[in-house]
C-alpha positions in Angstrom: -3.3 -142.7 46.2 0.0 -143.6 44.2 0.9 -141.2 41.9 2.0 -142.7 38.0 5.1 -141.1 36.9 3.5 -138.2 34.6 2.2 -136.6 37.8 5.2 -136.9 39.7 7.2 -135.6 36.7 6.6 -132.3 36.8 6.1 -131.7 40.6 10.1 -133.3 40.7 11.5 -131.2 38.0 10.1 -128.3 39.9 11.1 -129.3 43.0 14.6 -129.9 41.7 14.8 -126.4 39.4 13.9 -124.3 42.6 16.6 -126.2 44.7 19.2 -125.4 42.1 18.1 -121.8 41.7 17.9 -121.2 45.4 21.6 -122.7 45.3 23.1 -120.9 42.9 24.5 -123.3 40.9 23.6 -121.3 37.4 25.5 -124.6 35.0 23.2 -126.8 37.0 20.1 -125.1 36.0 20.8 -124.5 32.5 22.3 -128.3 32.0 18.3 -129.5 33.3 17.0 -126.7 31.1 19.0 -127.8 27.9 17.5 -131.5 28.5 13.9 -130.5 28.5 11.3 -130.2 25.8 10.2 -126.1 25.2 6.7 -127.1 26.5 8.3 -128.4 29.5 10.3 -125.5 30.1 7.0 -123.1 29.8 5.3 -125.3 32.7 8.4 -124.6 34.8 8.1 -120.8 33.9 3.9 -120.6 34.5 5.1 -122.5 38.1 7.5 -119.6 39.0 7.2 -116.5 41.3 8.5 -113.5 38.9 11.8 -113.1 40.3 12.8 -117.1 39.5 11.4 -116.9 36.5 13.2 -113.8 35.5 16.4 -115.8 36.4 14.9 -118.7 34.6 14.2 -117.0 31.3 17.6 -115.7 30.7 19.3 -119.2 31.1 16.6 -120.3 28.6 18.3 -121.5 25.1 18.0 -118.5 22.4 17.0 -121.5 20.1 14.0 -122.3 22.1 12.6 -119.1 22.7 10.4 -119.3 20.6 8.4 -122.2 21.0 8.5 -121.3 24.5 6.6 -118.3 24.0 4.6 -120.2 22.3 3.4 -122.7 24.7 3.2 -120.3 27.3 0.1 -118.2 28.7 -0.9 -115.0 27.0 -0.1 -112.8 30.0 2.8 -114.3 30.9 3.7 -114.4 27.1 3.3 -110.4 26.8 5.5 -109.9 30.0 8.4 -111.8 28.7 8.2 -109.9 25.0 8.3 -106.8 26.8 11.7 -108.0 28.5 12.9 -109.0 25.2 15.1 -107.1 22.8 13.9 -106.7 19.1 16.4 -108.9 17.6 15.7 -111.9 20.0 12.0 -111.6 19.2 12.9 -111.6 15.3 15.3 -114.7 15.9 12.7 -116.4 17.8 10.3 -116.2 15.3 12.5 -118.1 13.0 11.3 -122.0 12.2 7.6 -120.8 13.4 4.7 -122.7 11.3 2.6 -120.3 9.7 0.0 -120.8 12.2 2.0 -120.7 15.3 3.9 -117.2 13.6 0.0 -116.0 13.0 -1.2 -116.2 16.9 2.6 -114.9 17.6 2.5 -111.8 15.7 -0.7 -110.5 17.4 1.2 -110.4 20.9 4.4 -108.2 19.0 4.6 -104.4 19.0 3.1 -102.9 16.1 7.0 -101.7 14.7 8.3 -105.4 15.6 5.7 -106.8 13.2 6.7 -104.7 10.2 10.3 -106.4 10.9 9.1 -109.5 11.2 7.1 -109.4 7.6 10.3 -108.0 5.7 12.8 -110.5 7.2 10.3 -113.0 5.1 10.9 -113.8 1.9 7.5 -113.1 -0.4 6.4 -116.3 -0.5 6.5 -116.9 3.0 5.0 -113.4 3.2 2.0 -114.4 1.2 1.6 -117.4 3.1 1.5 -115.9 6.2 -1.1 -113.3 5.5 -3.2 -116.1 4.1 -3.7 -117.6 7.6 -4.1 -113.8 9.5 -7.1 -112.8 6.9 -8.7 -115.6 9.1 -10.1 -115.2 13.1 -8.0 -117.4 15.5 -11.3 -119.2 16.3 -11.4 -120.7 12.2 -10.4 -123.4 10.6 -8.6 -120.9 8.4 -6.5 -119.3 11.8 -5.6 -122.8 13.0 -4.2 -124.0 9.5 -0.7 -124.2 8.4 0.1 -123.8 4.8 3.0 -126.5 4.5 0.9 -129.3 2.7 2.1 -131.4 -0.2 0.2 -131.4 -3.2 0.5 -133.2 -6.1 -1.5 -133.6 -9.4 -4.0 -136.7 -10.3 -2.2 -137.2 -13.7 1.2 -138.9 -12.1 2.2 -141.9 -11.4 3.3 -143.4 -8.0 6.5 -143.6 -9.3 7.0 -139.8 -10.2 5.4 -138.8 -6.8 8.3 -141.2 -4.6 11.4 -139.7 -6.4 9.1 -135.9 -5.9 9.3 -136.9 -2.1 13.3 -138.4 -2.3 14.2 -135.0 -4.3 12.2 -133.1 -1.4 14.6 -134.7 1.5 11.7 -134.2 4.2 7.8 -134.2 5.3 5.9 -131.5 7.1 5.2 -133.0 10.7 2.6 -135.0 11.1 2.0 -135.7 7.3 0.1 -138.6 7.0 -1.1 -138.2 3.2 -0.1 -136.0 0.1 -3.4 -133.7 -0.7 -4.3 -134.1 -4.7 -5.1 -131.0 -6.3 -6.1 -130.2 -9.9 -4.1 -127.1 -11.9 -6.0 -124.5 -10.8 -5.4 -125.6 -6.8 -8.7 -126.6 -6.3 -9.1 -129.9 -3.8 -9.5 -133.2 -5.2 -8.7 -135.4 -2.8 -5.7 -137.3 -0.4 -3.2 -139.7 -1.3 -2.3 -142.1 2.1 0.9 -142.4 2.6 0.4 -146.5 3.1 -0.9 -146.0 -0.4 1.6 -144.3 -1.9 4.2 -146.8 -0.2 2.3 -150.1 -0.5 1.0 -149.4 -4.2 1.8 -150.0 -7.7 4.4 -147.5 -8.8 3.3 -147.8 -12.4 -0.5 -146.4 -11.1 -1.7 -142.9 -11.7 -2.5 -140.5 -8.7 -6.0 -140.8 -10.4 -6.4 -144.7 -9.7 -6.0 -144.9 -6.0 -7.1 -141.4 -5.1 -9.1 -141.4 -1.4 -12.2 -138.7 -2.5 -14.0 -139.5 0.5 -12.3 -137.6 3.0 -14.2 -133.8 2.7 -12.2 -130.4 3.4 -12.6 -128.4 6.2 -14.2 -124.6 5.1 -11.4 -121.9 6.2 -14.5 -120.4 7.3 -15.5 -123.7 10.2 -14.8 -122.6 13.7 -12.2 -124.2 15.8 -14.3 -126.0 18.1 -16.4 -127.8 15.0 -12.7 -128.5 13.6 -12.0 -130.5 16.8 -15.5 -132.4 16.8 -14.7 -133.5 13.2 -11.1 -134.7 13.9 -12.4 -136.4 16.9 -15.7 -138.0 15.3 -13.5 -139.4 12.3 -10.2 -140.0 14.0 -8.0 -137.7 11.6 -4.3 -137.0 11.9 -4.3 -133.8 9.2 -7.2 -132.8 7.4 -7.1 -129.9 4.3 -8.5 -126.9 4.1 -10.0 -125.4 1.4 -11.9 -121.6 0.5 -15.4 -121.0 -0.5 -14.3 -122.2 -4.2 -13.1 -125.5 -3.7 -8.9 -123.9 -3.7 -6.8 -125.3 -1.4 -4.8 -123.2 1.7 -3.9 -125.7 3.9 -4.3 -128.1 6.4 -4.7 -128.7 10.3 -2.9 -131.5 12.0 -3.7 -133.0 15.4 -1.2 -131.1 17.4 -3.3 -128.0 16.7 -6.6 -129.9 17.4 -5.4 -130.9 20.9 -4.1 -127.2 21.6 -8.2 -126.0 20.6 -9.8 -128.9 23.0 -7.4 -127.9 26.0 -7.9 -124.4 25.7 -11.9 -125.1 25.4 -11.4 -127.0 28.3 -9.7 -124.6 30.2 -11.7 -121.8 29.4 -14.9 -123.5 30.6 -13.5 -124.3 33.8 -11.8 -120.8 34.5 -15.3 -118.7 32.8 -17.3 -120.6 35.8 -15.2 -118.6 38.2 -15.1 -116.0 36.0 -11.7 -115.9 35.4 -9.3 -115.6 32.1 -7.2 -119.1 31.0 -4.8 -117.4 30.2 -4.2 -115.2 33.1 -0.8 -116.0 34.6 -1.0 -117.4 38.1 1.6 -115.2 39.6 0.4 -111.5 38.0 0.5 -109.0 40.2 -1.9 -108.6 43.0 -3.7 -105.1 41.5 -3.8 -107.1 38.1 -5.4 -109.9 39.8 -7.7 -107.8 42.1 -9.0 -105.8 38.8 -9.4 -109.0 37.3 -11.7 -110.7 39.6 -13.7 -107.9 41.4 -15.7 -107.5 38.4 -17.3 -110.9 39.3 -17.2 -111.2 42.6 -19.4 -107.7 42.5 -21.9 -109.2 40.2 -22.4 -112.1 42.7 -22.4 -109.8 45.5 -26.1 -108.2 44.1 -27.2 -111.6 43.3 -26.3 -112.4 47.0 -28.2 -109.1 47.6 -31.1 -110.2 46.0 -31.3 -113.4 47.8 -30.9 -111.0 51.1 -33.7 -108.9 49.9 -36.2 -112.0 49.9 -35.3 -113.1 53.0 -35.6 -109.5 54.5 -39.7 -109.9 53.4 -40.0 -112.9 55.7 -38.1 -111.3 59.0 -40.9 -111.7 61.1 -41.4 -115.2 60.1 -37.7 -115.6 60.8 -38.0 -114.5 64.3 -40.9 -116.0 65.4 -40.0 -119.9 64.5 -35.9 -119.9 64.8 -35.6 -122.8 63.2 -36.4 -121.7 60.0 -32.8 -119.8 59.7 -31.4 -123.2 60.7 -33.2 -125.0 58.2 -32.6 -122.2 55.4 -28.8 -123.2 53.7 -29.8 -126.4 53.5 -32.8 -125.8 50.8 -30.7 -123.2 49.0 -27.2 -125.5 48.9 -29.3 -128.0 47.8 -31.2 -126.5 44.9 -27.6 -125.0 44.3 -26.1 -128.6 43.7 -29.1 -129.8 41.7 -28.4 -126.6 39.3 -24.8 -127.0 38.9 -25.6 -130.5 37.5 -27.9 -129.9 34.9 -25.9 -126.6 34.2 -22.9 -128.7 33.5 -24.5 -131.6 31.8 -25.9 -128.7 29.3 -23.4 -126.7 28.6 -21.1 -129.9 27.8 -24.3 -130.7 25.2 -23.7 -127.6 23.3 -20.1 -127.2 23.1 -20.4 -130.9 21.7 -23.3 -129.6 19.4 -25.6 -132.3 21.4 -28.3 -129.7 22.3 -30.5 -127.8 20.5 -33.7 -126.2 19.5 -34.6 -129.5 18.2 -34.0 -131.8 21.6 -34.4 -128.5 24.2 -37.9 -129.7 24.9 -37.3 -133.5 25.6 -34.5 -132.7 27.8 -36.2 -130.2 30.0 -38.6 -132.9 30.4 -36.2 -135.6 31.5 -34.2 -132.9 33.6 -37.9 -131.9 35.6 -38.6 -135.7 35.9 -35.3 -136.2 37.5 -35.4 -133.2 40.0 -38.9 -134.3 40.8 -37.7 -137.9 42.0 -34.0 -136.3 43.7 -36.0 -133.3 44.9 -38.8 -136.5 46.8 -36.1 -138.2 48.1 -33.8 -135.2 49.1 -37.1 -133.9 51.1 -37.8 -137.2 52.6 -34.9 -136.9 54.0 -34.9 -133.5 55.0 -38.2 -134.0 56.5 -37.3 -136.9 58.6 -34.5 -135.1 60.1 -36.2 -131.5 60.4 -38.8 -133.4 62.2 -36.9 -135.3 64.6 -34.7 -131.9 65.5 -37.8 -129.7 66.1 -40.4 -132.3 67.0 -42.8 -130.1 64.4 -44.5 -132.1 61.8 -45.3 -128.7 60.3 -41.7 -128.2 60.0 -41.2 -131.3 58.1 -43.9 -130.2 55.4 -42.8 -126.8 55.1 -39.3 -127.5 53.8 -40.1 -131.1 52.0 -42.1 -128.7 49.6 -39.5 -126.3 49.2 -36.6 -128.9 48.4 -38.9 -130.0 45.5 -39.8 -126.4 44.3 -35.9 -125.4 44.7 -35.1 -128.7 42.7 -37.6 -128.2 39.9 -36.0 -124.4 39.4 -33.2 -125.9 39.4 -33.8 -128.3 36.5 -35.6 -125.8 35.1 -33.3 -122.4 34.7 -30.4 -125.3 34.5 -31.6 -126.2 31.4 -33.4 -123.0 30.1 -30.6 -120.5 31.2 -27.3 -121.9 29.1 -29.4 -122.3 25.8 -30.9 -118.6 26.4 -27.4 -117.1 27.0 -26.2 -118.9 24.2 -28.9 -117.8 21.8 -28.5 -114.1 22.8 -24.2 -114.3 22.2 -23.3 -115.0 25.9 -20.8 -117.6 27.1 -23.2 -119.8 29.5 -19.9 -120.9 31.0 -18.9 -117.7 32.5 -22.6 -116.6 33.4 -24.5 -119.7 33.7 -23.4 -120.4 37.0 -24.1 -116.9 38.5 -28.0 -116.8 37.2 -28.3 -120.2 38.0 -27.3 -120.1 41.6 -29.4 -117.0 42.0 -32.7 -118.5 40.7 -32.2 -121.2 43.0 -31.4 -119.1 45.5 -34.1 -116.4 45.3 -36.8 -119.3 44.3 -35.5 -121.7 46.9 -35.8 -118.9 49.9 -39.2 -117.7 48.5 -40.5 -120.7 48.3 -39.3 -122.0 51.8 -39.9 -118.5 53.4 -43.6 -118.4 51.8 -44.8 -121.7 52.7 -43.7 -120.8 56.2 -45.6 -118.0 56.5 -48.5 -119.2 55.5 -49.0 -122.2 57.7 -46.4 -121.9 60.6 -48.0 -118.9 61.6 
């Protein structure tokens, strides 16, 4: 396969950065830096063993530190403050949006952050702590507070020469948010409105009221479900009385859905997203031992049931053959209906309401794989070990293994997420092990009782 030019991108710049590094040539390295985007920069840095990144960092623009901080991973994020002198950490945080200085701050030394707030001027102090009195997961923790508001009474007129006077817009400012005297949300005013219209209409007259705020209170990934369901650019936010504090723009809203998606993919190994890919090997080994020891007593478990049958085990030998197959198997079937779950309720699409009608779908599927899976089994198992008995035995297993697997695939994520557990990072552990101890049971039991 042909790879487009945004995959090759980065794998070049790489490949080029290292050569120059390894070279020597210092003016070469920071010219490429100097003539990449931050965000591009923090890829390069998340790509490098410690010792070229070290080199890396300090060649890095004192102008961009901070957004580079920014777009890198929390671990490697911490490693690089603690290299960092005060001042360049106060210097970096200049030109932050409120939002981006909110995450920022949580990652500084307790001292640094005192510095921080009184190199701020009150009202940027104010602001500020208007976005920290709300969790990182909220509306109110993704918001910036640079929104333009003006007031329903003015004319078009009065709101262009507002915006000439002003010089510049917020990024990503798409409409003006209307607000009445006391702050409190009224509605937006497009741009294309306010460009296209009448300059002798009020505010009032081509106000859009149909657009609803966000709640500061809204988490982060029912922020991005909104922007996605209604195709929004920036959207305000507003506090339990209707005031306004900001808004959230898309940039933010792409920053929540990769992290979501990175997250789900890294909990299923049980690993961190944001754990830096070249931390030291103790960090890394303390990291994932945890996990690979709570999947060590599942495999225990799973050991335990097949201990029962040893007898059984010894006298037909074909049975241990025969074994992986109906527990990879049920394994495979879980995984699916464990993914296809757990996508439904991070996208809100599973419930109390539909649980029932989609175990019943999920059990009618497993039923028809799990016939045809065991036909197939059969067929073969038969043919290997001339046994017809054989055949039976582990056709009824494969379609016990597949209904547990459609079963606890469908039952396990909404029970972990009813009791406050991420089914990402332990779905895939109990679901594996039900299939597992089920699949061997099952497989193990039937064999008992009529190959013997």
């Amino acid at each position: 396969m042909v790879k487009s030019a945004a995959e090759e991108k980065p794998t070049n710049l790489l490949r080029a950065l290292t050569e120059a590094l390894e070279s020597g040539t210092v003016p070469r390295v920071r010219a490429m830096l100097n003539a990449l985007h931050p965000a591009e920069i923090a890829h390069l840095l998340e790509s490098l063993p410690p010792a070229e990144r070290k080199l890396l960092w300090e060649l890095v623009d004192p102008a961009d530190d901070g957004e580079v901080l920014l777009q890198v991973g929390e671990d490697l994020r911490n490693a690089l403050i603690r290299e960092m002198e005060p001042e360049e950490l106060i210097a970096a945080t200049e030109g932050m949006a409120m939002d981006d200085l909110a995450d920022f701050l949580q990652d500084l030394p307790a001292t640094l952050i005192g510095e921080v707030l009184r190199s701020m001027d009150k009202q940027d102090r104010q602001r500020l702590e208007s976005v920290m009195s709300y969790a990182e997961d909220t509306a109110g923790g993704l918001m910036n507070t640079d929104a333009i508001t003006v007031r329903a009474d003015v004319t078009l007129d009065v709101v262009m020469r507002y915006l000439r006077l002003r010089g510049e817009l917020p990024e990503l400012t798409d409409a003006l948010i209307v607000v009445n005297r006391y702050d409190r949300y009224l509605g937006i005013l497009p741009l294309s409105t306010l460009i296209t219209g009448d300059p002798n209409l009020t505010v009032a007259e081509v106000i859009d009221r149909q657009l609803e705020p966000i709640p500061a209170d809204m988490s982060s990934n029912q922020v991005a479900k909104l922007f996605e369901d209604r195709d929004l650019v920036s959207a305000p936010v507003v506090d339990a009385e209707g005031k306004l504090l900001g808004r959230i723009t898309i940039d933010d809203v792409v920053d929540v859905i990769r992290d979501e998606g990175e997250r789900s993919l890294m909990s299923m190994a049980g690993l961190d997203e944001e754990a830096d890919m070249f931390a030291p090997v103790l960090t890394s080994v303390k990291r994932r031992i945890i996990w690979l020891g709570v999947n060590l007593c599942t495999a225990f478990l799973a050991s335990t049931v097949i201990s029962v049958f040893e007898s059984t085990i010894q006298q037909v030998v074909a049975l241990a053959v025969l074994m992986p197959i109906v527990a990879s198997m049920g394994g495979i079937a879980g995984s699916q209906t464990l993914t296809l779950v757990i996508r439904g309720l991070a996208l809100g699409q599973v419930g109390s309401s539909n649980a029932r009608s989609l175990l019943g779908r999920e059990v009618a599927v497993a039923l028809l794989n799990g016939a045809v899976a065991a036909l197939v089994v059969a067929t073969v198992a038969g043919l290997w070990f001339q046994s017809v008995q054989i055949s039976a035995v582990i056709a009824a297993a494969m379609v016990v293994n597949f209904l547990t697997a459609a079963l606890s695939g469908v039952t396990v994520p909404i029970l972990l997420r009813r009791i406050g557990i991420d089914p990402a990072l332990a779905g895939g552990m109990m679901v594996t092990a039900f299939t597992d101890v089920i699949g061997f049971l099952a497989f193990l039991g039937l064999a008992s009782a009529f190959l013997l």
